[in-house]
ZATORPA-94552 format. One record per residue (C-alpha): x, y, z; residue number from 1. Coordinates in nm, 2 decimals, always signed. Layout:
REM ZATORPA-94552
<node <X,Y,Z>,NUM>;
...
END
This chain:
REM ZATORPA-94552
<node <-2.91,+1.04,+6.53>,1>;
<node <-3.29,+1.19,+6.55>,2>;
<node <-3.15,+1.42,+6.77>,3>;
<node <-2.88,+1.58,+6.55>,4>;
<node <-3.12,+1.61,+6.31>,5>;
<node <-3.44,+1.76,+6.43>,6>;
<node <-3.39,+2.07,+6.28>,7>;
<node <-3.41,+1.98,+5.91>,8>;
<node <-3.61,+1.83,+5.74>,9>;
<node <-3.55,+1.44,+5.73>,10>;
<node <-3.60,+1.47,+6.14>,11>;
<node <-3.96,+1.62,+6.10>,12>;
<node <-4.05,+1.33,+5.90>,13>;
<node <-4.02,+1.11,+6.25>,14>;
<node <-4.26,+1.37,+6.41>,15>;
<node <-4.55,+1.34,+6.16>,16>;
<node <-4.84,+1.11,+6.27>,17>;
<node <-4.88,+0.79,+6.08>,18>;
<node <-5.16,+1.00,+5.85>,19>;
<node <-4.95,+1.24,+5.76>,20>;
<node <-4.66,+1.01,+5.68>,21>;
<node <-4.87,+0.80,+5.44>,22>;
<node <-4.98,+1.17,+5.24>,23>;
<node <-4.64,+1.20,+5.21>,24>;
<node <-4.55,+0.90,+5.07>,25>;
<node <-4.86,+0.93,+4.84>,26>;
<node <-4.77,+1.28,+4.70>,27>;
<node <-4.42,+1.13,+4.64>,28>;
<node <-4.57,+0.82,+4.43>,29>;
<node <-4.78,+1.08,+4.28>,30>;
<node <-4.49,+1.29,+4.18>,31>;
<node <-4.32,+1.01,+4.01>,32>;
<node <-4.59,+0.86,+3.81>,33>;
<node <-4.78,+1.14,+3.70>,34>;
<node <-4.69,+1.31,+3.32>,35>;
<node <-4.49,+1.64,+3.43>,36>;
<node <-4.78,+1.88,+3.31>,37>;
<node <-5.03,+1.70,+3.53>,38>;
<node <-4.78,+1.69,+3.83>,39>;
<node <-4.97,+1.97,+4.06>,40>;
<node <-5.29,+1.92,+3.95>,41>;
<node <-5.23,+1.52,+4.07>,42>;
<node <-5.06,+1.63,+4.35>,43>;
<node <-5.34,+1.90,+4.51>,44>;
<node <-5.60,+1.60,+4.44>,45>;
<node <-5.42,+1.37,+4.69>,46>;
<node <-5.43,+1.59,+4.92>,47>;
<node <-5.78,+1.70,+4.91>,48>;
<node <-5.87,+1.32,+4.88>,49>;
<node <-5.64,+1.25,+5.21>,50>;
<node <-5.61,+1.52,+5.47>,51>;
<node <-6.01,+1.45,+5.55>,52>;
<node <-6.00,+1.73,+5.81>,53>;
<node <-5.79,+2.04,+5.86>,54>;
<node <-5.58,+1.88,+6.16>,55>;
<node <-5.45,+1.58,+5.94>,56>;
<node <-5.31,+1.82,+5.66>,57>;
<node <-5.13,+2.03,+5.92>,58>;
<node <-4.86,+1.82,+5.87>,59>;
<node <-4.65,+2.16,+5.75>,60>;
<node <-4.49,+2.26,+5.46>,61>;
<node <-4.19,+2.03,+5.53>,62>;
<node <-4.34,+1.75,+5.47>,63>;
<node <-4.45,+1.79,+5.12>,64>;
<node <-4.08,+2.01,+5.04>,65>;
<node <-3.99,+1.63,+5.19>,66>;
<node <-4.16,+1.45,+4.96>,67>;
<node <-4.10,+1.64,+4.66>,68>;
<node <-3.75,+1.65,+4.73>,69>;
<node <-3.72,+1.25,+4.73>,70>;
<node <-3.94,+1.23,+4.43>,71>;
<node <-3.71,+1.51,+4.26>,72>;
<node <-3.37,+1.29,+4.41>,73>;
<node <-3.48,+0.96,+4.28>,74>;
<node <-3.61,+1.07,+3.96>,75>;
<node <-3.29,+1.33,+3.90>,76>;
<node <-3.14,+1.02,+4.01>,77>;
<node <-3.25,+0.75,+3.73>,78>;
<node <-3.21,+1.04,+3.50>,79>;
<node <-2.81,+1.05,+3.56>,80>;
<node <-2.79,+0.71,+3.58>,81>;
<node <-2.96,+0.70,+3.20>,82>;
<node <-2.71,+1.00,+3.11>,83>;
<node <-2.41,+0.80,+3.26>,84>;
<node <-2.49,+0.49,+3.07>,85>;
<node <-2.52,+0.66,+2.75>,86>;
<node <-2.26,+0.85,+2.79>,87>;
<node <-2.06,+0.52,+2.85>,88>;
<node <-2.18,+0.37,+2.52>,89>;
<node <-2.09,+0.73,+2.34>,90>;
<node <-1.73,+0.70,+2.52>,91>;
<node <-1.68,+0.35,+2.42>,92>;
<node <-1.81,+0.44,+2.06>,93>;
<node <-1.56,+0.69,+2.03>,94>;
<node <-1.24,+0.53,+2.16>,95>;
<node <-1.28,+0.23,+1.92>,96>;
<node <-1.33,+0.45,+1.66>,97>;
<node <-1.01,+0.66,+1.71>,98>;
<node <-0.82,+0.35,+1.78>,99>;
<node <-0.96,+0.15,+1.44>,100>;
<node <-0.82,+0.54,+1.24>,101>;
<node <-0.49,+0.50,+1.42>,102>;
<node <-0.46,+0.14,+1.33>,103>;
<node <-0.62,+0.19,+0.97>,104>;
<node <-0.31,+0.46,+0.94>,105>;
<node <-0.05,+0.22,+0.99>,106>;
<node <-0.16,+0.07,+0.67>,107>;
<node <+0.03,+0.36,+0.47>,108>;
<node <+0.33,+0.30,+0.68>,109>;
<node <+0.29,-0.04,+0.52>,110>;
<node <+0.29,+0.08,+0.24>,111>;
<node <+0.60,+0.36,+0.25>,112>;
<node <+0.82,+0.08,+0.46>,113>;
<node <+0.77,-0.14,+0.11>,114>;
<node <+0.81,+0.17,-0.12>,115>;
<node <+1.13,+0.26,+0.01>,116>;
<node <+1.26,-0.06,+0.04>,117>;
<node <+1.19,-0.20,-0.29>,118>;
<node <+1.37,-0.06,-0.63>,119>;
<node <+1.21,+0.18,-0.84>,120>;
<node <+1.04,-0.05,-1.12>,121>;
<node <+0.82,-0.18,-0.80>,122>;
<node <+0.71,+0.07,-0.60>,123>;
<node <+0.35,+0.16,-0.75>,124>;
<node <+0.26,-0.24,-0.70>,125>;
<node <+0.37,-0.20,-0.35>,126>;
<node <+0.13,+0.09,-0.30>,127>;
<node <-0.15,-0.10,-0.49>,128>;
<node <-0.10,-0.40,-0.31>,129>;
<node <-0.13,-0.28,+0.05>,130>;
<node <-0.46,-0.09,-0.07>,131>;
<node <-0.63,-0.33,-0.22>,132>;
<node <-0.53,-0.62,+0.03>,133>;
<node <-0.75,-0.34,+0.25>,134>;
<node <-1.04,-0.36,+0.04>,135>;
<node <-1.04,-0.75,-0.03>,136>;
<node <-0.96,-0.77,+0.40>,137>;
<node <-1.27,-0.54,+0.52>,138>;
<node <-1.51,-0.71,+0.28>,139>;
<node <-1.39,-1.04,+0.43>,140>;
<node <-1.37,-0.98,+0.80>,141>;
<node <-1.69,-0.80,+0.77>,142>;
<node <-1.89,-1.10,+0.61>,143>;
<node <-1.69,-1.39,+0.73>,144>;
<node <-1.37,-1.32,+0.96>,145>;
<node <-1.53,-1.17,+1.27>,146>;
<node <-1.84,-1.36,+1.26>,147>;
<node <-1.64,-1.68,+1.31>,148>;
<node <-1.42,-1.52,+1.54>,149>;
<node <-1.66,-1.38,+1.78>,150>;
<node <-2.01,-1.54,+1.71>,151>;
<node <-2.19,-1.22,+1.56>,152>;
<node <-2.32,-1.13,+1.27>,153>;
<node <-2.45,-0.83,+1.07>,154>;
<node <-2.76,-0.96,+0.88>,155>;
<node <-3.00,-0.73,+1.06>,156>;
<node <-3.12,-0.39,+0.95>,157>;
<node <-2.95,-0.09,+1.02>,158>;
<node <-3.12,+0.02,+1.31>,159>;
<node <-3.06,-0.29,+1.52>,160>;
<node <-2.70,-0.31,+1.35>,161>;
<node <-2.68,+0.03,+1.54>,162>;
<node <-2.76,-0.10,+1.85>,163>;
<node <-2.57,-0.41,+1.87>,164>;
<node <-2.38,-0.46,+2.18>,165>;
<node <-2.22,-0.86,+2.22>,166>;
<node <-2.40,-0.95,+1.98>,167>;
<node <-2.77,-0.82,+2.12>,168>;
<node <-2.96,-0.57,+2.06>,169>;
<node <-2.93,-0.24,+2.35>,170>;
<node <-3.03,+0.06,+2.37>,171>;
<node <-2.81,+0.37,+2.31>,172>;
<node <-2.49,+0.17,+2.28>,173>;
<node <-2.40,+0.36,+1.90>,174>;
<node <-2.32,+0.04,+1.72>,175>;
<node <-2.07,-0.09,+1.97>,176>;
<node <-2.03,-0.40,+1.73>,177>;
<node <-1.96,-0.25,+1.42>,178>;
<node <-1.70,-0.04,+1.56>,179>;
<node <-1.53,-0.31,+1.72>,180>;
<node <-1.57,-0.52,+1.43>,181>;
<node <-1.41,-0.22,+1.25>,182>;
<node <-1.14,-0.19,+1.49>,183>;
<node <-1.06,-0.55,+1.50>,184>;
<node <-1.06,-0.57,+1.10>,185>;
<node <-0.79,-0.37,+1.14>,186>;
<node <-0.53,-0.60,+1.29>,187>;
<node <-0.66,-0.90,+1.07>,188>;
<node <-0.58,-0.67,+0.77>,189>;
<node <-0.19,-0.65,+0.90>,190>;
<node <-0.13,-1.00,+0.80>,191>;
<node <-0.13,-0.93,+0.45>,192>;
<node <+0.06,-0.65,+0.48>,193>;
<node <+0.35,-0.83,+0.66>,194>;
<node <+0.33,-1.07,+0.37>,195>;
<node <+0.36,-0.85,+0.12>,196>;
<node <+0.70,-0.68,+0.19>,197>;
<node <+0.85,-1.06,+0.22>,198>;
<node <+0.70,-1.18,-0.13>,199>;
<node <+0.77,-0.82,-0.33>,200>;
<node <+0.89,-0.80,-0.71>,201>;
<node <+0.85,-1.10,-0.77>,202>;
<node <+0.47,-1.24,-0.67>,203>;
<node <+0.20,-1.23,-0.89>,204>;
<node <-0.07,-0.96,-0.79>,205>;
<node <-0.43,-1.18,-0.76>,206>;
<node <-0.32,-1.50,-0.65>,207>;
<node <-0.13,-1.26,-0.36>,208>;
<node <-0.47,-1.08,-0.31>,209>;
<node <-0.66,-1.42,-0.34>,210>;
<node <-0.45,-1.54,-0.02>,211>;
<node <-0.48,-1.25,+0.13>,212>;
<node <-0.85,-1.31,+0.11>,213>;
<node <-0.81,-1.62,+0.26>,214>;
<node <-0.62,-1.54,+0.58>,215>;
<node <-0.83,-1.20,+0.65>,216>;
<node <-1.19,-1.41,+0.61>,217>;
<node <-1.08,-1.77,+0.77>,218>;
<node <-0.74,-1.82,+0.84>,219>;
<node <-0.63,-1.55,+1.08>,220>;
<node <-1.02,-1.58,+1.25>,221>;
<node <-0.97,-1.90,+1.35>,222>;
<node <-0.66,-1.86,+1.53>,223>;
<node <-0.83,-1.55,+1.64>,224>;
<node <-1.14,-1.72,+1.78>,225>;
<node <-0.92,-1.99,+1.99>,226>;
<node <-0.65,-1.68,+2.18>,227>;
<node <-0.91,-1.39,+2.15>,228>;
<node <-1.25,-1.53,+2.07>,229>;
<node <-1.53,-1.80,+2.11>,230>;
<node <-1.35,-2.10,+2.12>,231>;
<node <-1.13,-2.07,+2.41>,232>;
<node <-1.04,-2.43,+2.46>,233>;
<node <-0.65,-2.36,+2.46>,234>;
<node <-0.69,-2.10,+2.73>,235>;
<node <-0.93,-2.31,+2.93>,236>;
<node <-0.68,-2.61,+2.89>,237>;
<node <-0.36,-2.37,+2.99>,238>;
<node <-0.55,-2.16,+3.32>,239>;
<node <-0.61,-2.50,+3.45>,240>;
<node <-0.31,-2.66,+3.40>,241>;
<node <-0.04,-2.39,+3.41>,242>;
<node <-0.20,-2.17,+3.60>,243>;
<node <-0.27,-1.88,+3.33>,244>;
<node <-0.36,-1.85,+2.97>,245>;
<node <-0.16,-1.73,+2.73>,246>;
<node <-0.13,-1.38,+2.74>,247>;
<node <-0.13,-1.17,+2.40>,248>;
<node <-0.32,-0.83,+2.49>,249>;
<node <-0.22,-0.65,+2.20>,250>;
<node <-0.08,-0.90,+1.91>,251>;
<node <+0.29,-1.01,+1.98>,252>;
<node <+0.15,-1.33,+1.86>,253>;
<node <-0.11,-1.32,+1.72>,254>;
<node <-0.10,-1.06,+1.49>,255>;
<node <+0.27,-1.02,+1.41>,256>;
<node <+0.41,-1.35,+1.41>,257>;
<node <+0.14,-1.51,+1.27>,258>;
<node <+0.17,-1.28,+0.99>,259>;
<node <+0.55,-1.31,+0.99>,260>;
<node <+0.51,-1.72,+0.94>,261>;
<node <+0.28,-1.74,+0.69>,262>;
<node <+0.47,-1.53,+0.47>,263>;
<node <+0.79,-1.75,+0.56>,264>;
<node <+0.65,-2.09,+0.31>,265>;
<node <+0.54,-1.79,+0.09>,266>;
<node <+0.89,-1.67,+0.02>,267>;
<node <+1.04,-1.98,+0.04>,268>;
<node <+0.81,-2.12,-0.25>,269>;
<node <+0.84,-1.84,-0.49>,270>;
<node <+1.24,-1.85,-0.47>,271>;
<node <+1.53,-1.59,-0.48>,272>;
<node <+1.47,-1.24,-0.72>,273>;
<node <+1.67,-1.28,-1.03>,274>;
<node <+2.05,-1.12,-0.91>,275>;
<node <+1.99,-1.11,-0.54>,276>;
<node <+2.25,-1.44,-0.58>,277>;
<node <+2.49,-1.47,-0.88>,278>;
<node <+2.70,-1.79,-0.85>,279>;
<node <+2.61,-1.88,-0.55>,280>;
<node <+2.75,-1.53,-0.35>,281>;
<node <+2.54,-1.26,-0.24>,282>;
<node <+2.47,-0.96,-0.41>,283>;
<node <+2.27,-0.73,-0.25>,284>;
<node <+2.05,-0.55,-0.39>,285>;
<node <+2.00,-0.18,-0.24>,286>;
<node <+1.67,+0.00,-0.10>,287>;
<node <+1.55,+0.28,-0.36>,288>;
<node <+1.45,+0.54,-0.08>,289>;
<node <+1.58,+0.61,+0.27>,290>;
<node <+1.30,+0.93,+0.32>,291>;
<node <+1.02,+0.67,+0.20>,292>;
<node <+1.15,+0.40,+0.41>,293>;
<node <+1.21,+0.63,+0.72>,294>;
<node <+0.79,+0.79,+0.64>,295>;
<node <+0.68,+0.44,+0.66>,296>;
<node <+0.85,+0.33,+0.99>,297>;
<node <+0.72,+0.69,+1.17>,298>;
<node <+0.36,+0.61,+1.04>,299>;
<node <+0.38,+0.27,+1.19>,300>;
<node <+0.51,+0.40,+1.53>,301>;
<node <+0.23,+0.71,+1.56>,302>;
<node <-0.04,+0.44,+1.48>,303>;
<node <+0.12,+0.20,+1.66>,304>;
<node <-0.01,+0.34,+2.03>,305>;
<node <-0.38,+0.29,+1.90>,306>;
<node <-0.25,-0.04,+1.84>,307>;
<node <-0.18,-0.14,+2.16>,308>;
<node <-0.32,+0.12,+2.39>,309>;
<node <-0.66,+0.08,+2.24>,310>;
<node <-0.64,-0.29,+2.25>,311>;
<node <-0.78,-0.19,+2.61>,312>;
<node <-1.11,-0.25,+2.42>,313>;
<node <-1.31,+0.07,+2.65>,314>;
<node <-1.26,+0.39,+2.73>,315>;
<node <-1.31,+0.30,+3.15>,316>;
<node <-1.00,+0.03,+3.08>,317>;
<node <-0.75,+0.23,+2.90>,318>;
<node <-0.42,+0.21,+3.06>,319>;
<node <-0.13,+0.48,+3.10>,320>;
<node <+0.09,+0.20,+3.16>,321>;
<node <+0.04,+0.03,+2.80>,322>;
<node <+0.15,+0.35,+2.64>,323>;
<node <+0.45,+0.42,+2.84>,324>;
<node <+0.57,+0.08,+2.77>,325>;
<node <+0.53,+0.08,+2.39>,326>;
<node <+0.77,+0.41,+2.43>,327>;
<node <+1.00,+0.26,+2.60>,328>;
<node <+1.01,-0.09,+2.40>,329>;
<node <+1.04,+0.12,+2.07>,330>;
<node <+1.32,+0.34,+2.21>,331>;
<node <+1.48,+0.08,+2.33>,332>;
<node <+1.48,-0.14,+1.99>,333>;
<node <+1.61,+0.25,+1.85>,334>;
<node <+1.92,+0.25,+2.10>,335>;
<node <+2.01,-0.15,+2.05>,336>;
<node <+2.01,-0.10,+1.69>,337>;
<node <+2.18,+0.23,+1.68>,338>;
<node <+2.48,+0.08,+1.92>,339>;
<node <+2.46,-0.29,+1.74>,340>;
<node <+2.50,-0.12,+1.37>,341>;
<node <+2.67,+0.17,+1.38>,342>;
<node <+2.37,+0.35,+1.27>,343>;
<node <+2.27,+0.17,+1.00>,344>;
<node <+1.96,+0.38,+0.90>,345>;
<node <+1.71,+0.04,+0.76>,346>;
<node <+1.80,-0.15,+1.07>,347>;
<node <+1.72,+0.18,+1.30>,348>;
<node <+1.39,+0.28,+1.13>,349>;
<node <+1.31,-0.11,+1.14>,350>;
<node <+1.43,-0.18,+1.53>,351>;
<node <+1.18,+0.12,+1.63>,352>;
<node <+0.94,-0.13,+1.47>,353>;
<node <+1.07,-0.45,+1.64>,354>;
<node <+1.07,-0.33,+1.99>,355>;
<node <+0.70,-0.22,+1.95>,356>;
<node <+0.63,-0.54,+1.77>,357>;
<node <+0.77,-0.73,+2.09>,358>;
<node <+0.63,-0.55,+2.36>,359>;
<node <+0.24,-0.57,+2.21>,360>;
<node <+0.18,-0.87,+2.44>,361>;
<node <+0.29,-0.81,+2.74>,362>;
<node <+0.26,-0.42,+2.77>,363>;
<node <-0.03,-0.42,+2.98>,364>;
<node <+0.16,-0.64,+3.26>,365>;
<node <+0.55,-0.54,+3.23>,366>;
<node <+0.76,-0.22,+3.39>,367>;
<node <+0.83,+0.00,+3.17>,368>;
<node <+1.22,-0.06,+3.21>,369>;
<node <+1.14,-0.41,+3.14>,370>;
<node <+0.96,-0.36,+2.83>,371>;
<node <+1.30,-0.13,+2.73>,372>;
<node <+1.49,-0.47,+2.73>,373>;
<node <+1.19,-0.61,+2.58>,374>;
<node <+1.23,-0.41,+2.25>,375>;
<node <+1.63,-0.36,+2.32>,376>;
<node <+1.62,-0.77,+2.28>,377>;
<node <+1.36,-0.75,+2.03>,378>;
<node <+1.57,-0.56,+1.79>,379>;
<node <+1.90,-0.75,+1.83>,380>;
<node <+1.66,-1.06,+1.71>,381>;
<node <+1.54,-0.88,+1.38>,382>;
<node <+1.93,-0.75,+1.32>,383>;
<node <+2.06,-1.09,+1.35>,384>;
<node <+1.80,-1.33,+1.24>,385>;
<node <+1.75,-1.11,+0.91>,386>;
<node <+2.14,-1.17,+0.86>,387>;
<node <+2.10,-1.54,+0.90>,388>;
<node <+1.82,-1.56,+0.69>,389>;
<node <+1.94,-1.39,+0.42>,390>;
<node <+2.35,-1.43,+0.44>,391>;
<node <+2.30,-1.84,+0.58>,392>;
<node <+2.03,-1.96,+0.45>,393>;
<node <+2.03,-1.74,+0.15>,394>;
<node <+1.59,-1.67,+0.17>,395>;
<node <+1.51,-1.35,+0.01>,396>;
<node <+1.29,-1.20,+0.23>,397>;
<node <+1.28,-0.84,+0.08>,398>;
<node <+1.19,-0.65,+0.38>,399>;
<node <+1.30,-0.94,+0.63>,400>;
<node <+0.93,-0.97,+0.77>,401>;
<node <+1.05,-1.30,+0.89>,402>;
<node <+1.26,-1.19,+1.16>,403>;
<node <+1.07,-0.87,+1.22>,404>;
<node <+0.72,-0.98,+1.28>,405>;
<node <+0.81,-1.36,+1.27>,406>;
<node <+1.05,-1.43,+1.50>,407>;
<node <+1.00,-1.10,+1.70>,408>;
<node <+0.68,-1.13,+1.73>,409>;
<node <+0.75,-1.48,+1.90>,410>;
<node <+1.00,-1.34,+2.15>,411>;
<node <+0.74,-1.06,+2.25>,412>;
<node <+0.51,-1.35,+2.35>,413>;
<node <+0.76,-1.54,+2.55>,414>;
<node <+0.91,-1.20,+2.70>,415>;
<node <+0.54,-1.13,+2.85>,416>;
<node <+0.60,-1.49,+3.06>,417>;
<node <+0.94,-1.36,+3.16>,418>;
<node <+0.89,-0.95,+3.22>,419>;
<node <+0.58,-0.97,+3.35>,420>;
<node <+0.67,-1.19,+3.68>,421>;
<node <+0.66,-0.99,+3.98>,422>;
<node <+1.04,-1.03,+4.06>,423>;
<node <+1.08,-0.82,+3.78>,424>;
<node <+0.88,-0.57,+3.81>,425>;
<node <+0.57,-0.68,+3.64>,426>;
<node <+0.17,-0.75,+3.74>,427>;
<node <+0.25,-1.12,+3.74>,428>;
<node <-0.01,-1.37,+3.68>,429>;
<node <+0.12,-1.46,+3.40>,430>;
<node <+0.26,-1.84,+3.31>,431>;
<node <+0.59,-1.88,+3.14>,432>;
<node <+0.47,-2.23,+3.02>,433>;
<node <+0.16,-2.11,+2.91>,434>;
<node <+0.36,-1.77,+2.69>,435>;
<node <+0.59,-2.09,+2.54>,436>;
<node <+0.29,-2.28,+2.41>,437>;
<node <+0.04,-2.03,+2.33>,438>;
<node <+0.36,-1.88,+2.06>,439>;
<node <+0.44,-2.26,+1.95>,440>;
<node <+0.07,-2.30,+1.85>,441>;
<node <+0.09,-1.97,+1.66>,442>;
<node <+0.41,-2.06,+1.51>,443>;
<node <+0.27,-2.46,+1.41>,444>;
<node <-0.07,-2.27,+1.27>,445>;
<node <+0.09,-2.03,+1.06>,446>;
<node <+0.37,-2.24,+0.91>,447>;
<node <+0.09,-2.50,+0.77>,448>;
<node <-0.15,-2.22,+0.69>,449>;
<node <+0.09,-2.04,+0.45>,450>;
<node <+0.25,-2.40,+0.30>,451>;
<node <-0.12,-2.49,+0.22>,452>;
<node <-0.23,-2.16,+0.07>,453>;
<node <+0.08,-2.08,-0.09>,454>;
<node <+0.13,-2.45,-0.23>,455>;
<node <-0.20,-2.48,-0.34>,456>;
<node <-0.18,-2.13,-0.57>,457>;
<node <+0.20,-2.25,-0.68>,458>;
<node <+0.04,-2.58,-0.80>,459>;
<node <-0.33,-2.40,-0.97>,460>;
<node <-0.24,-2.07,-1.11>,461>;
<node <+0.11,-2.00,-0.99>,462>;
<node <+0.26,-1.74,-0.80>,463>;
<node <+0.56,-1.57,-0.98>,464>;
<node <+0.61,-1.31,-1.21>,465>;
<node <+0.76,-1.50,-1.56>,466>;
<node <+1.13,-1.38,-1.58>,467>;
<node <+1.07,-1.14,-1.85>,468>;
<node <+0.79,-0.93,-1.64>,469>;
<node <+1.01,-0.96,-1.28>,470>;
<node <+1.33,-0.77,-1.53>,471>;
<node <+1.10,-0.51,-1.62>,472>;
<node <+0.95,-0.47,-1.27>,473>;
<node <+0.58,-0.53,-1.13>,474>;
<node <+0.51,-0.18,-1.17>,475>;
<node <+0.49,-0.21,-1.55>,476>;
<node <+0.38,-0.54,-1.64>,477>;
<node <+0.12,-0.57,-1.36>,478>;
<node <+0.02,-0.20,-1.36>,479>;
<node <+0.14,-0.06,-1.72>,480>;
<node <+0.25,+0.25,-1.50>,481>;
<node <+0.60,+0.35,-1.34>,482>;
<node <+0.66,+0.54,-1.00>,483>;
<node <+0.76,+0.84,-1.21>,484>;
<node <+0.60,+0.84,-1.49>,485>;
<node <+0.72,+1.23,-1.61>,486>;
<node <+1.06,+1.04,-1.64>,487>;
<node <+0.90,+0.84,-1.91>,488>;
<node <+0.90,+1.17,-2.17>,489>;
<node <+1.27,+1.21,-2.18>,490>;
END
């Protein structure tokens, strides 16, 4: 090895005397502790101070070129290192921040699914609602939600706040916490959305946004903390028994259906609209606006893949495969319900939303042919289970969030246990047993979380409009405004 490299310059290092070695290593501690302006001037003292006759400094150039090129290596060296690491934290920053926008925007698909599907006289409260269940949800998660979800805090000032990383304080990270905090506020304010579609023209506005306050700041945390969070004694008790925990990565469970059973004791308690039954028959009651309808389900899907492909959590983690799933479990929910309906236009736009509703826990794991079944199977639940609920068992469930993010939702967490085995294609280590429990729990949760909430407001202030303000339509008795209000004039 000495041999091959005599001729540069790490081989004359092994010719220099033992002197000469140790000026070398001197000038190169000299190089890396001295202030940059004093550098030479430190540098040509060592040498006067060591060479102590003109024989001992004859070393040759190469040795100094030698140990100013290791000084220069090491310290270009931490330098990049420094500059990788920030530009980690910056990467980071920036990729929960354009996921948290993409999320936020679904929000206004919210909010044009609901406009378009409820009638005229209720549109501007649906618009009101989803905004201000916003507001109400980041003051809530901010102070209270994800505190108790994931142990950290924001009572600090600003310039720690914009260094908080896990909870600590770290250099450069560009508040790391705030932006996740931000980014996770976001799915905890999708449970009162989903709410509000089941319970429209009919609820009454504050005790809705007083619940919704309630499940944004405890109720959705806590269930959060156990699946996601700080308290993962379910997980702990499932990896050693089954094998696995359960296995959400993007909210099949614990977003969706979680939202979709809270809102089912909500709907339940507050009863049918006036007319949507007359003599015990069904009478359906038609959606106002296809195009509003149709803008809210494309809003959701766009935002959607920050949903779940930023669910990754960092920029080093995202994964290609996550996105091509949530394509191919959206189109598939768009082909089963096209086939199944003959094109029936509110259960296409809303099987786009079901097979991305369904594949949001296991898209990280499945094939993407799988997760076309996935959201194929996904939609077929929402068509019939929004029939059954509404033709059997005669629940009014305006925009069936029931059996779209309800049961769905469900499925999508027990599909990740199926899928995502290796004999189909998937990642595997993933527990079938665990997926069934870890949706039951979510199911059990939300069921008695809504029937509290809800029963406690029917019993205190109440929950429904009087008759005489549901006839005239929230939009005017709530908001003394209509959707239109030119038409007003005439």
């Amino acid at each position: 090895m000495r041999a091959a490299t005599k001729g540069n310059c790490t081989g004359c290092f092994y010719n220099h005397t033992l002197q000469q070695k140790r000026i070398i290593l001197l000038v190169l501690i000299q190089y890396r502790t001295a202030p940059l302006r004093s550098k030479p001037v430190e540098i040509a003292a060592t040498l006067r101070n060591e060479r102590g006759s003109e024989k001992n400094i004859r070393f040759g150039t190469n040795g100094i070129l030698l140990a100013l090129f290791f000084a220069g290596h090491f310290n270009q060296g931490a330098a990049m290192n420094g500059s990788y690491q920030s530009l980690q934290y910056a990467g980071d920053a920036l990729f929960l921040m354009i996921g948290a926008v993409l999320i936020f925007s679904m929000h206004a698909g919210f909010a044009f699914l609901e406009v378009g599907t409820v009638r005229k006289k209720n549109q501007v409260n649906a618009l009101v609602k989803i905004l201000s269940d916003w507001g109400v949800s980041t003051v809530m998660y901010f102070l209270i939600g994800f505190p108790l979800a994931y142990g950290i805090n924001f009572w600090m000032n600003s310039g720690d706040l914009l260094q908080l990383f896990n909870g600590k304080v770290v250099d450069g990270v560009r508040g790391f916490d705030l932006l996740h905090c931000f980014f996770l506020l976001t799915f905890a304010a999708c449970v009162p959305a989903i709410i509000s579609g089941g319970v429209a023209e009919r609820m009454k506005f504050w005790p809705q946004v007083f619940a919704g306050a309630i499940f944004t700041g405890v109720g959705y945390p806590l269930f959060e903390s156990v699946m996601w969070g700080r308290f993962p004694f379910l997980q702990n008790f499932l990896t050693a028994h089954y094998g696995a925990a359960f296995h959400d990565y993007a909210g099949s469970v614990v977003v969706h259906s979680v939202g979709g059973w809270i809102a089912l004791p909500a709907i339940v308690l507050l009863g049918q609209r006036i007319g949507r039954w007359v003599d015990g028959k069904s009478n359906g009651i038609p959606v106002s606006n296809i195009p509003f309808l149709a803008l809210g389900s494309w809003v959701l899907a766009v935002g959607w893949f920050g949903f779940n492909v930023m669910s990754a959590g960092k920029f080093e983690a995202i994964s290609g495969l996550v996105a091509v799933n949530s394509l191919f479990a959206m189109v598939g929910g768009i082909i089963f319900s096209l086939v199944f309906t003959k094109a029936d236009p509110g259960f296409v736009h809303n099987g786009a939303l079901a097979g991305l509703i369904a594949i949001c826990a296991g898209s990280d794991i499945v094939h993407p042919f799988g997760a076309f079944f996935i959201g194929g199977i996904g939609a077929l639940i929402f068509i019939a289970g929004y029939k059954f609920e509404t033709e059997r068992l005669k629940i009014d469930d305006v925009l069936g969030v029931w059996p779209l993010h309800g049961i769905t939702g469900s499925w999508g967490g027990i599909a990740a246990g199926i899928f995502g085995q290796t004999f189909l294609g998937g990642m595997g280590h993933v527990s079938f047993i665990s997926q069934c429990i870890g949706t039951v729990s979510g199911i059990v949760f939300s069921v008695c979380l809504g029937t509290f909430v809800y029963g406690a407001l029917k019993k205190t202030v109440g929950i429904r409009l009087d008759e005489r303000q549901e006839r005239q339509g929230s939009d005017l008795s709530i908001h003394n405004i209509t959707a239109y209000p030119e038409d007003t004039l005439y």
